[in-house]
N, C-alpha and C positions, 0 to 999 in steps of 0.2 A: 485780934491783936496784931500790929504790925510786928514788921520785922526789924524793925528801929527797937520799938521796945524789949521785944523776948528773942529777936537774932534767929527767926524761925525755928525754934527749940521744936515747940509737938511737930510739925511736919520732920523733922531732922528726925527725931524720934519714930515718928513713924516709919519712913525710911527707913531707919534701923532695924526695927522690928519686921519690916518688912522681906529685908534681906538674911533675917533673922532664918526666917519662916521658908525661904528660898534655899537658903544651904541644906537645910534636915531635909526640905522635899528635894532636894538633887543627890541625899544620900540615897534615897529610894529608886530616884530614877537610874543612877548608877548600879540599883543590885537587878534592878530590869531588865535595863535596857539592852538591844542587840549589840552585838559585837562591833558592828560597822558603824555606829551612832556613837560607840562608847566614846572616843576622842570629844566630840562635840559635848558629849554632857559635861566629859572631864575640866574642858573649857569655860560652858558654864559657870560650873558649879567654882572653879580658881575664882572668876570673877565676881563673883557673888562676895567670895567671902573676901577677896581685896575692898571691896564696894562695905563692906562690913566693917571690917576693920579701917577705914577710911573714917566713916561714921560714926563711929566707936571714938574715935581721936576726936573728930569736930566737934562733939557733945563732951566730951571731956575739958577741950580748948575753950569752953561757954560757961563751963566753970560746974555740969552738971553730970548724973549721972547718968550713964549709958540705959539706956531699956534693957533688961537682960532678956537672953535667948528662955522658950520654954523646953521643958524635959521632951514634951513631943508633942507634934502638930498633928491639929484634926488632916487628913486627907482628905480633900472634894468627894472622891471614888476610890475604891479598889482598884489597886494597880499589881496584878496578878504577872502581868508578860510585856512585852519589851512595846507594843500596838498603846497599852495602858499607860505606859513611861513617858513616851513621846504626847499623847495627849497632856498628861500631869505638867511636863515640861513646857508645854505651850500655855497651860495656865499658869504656873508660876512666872512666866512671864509677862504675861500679859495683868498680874494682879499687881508685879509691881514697878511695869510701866505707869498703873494708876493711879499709883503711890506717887512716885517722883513725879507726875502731871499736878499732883496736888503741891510737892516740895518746890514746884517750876515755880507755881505760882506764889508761895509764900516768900520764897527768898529772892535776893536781888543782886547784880553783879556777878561776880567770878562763882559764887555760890548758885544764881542762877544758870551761869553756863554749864557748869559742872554737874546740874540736875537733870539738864536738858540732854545734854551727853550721855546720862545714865539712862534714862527715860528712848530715848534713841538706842542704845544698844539691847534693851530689852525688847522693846519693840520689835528688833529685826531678827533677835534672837527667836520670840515669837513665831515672826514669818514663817524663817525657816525652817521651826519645830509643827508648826499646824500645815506648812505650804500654803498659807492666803492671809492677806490684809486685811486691816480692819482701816475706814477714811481717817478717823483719829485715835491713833493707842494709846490706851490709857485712858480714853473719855468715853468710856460703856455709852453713855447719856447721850452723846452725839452721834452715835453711832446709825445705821438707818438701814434696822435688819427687813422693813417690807421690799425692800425696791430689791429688785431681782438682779443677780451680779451682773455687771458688765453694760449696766444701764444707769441712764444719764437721768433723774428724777425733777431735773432743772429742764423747763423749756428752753429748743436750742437756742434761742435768742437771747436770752439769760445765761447760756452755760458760761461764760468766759466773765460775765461778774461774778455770779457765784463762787465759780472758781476763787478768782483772784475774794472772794468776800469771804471764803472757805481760809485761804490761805491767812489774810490778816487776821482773823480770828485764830487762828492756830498760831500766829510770831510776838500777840498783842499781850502786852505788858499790864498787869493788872492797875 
């Protein structure tokens, strides 16, 4: 369905519920997590739920109703100690960078900027929760776990299209 007809409603939705799912897992990583991390989750976790309640209003503003939050979410893992938090926190990230990489592509304009911003802050949020990158967050599927880090899987002669072919496919507009 385009976004002319339905105003990207289920990506918005997901989105939603996605940050949904983000807030309850940062209530967790907050009874974990170390002392010296606590600010950074606390950070998080504000943003989430501003991004939440953002989402909350624009599915309301479309005339529909919001996804409600669940009573509790499955957890990936046990998360016993603060080593367990900071993992959790790097996949809650990273699940809903791959959310807003779907909301990027459904919606267009100011909606689109504002996806991409979101998608980008989770993203780096990420980083700095696991310490390492992934070449596209939010796109598991593009991702290119054989090639060993720090290694260039493009022959050198190719690396600076690929590059830049890397690059337009990540800015390209569906």
């Amino acid at each position: 369905m385009s976004e002319a007809k339905d105003g990207g409603l289920p990506a918005l939705q997901a989105a939603l519920a996605a940050e949904h799912a983000a807030v309850y897992g940062y209530g967790v990583v907050g009874g974990r997590i170390a002392t010296g991390r606590r600010a950074e989750a606390q950070a998080a976790y504000d943003a989430h739920r501003a991004r939440r309640d953002a989402l909350e209003r624009e599915v309301r503003d479309r005339g529909a109703q919001p996804v409600a939050a669940s009573a509790a979410y499955a957890l990936p893992f046990p998360v016993p100690d603060s080593a367990a938090a900071i993992r959790l926190a790097a996949e809650l990230e990273e699940r809903v960078a791959g959310v807003y990489s779907d909301l990027v592509r459904a919606v267009s304009g100011e909606r689109r900027g504002t996806a991409a911003l979101a998608l980008r802050e989770a993203a780096v949020r990420a980083v700095r929760w696991r310490g390492e990158s992934v070449a596209f967050p939010g796109l598991a599927e593009r991702a290119d776990t054989s090639a060993p880090t720090g290694t260039d899987p493009a022959p050198a002669s190719d690396s600076a299209s690929a590059s830049a072919s890397a690059r337009a496919s990540a800015t390209r507009t569906p």
